[in-house]
C-alpha positions, -999 to 999 in steps of 0.1 A, spaced: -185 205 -939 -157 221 -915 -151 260 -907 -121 273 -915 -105 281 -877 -108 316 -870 -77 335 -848 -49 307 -859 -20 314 -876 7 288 -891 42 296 -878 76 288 -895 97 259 -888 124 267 -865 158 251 -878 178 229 -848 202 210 -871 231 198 -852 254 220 -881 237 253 -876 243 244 -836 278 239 -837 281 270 -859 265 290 -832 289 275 -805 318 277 -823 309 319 -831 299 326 -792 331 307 -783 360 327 -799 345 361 -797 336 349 -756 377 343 -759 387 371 -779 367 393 -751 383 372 -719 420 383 -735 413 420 -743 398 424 -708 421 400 -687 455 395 -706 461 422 -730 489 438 -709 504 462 -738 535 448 -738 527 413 -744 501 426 -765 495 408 -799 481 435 -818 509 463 -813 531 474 -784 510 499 -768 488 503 -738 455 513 -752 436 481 -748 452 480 -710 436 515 -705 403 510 -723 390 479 -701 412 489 -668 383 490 -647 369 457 -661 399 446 -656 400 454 -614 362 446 -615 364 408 -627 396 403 -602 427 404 -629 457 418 -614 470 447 -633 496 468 -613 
């Protein structure tokens, strides 16, 4: 006769498909561009979402801290 083991738990199945991994690294890949562009070459004028400096002003110090040349 066995004993039921006392203190052990089953845990889920973690999912590692190759799909669900290039989902992952495609997602963490454009937003890691879409925040390199706001912080380094959103310039305001050259700006693709409008023609105005608020994106320049919002990550200015970012901008000096990472090394981008802004003025």
């Amino acid at each position: 006769m066995t004993t039921p083991e006392v203190g052990r738990t089953r845990s889920a199945a973690l999912d590692f498909s190759g799909a669900k991994a290039a989902l992952w690294l495609s997602l963490t890949a454009v937003i890691a561009l879409l925040v390199l562009y706001f912080v380094g070459l959103d310039q305001g004028a050259t700006s693709v979402f409008g023609s105005n400096t608020v994106v320049h002003e919002f990550v200015h110090d970012a901008r000096h801290l990472l090394g981008f040349p802004c003025h």
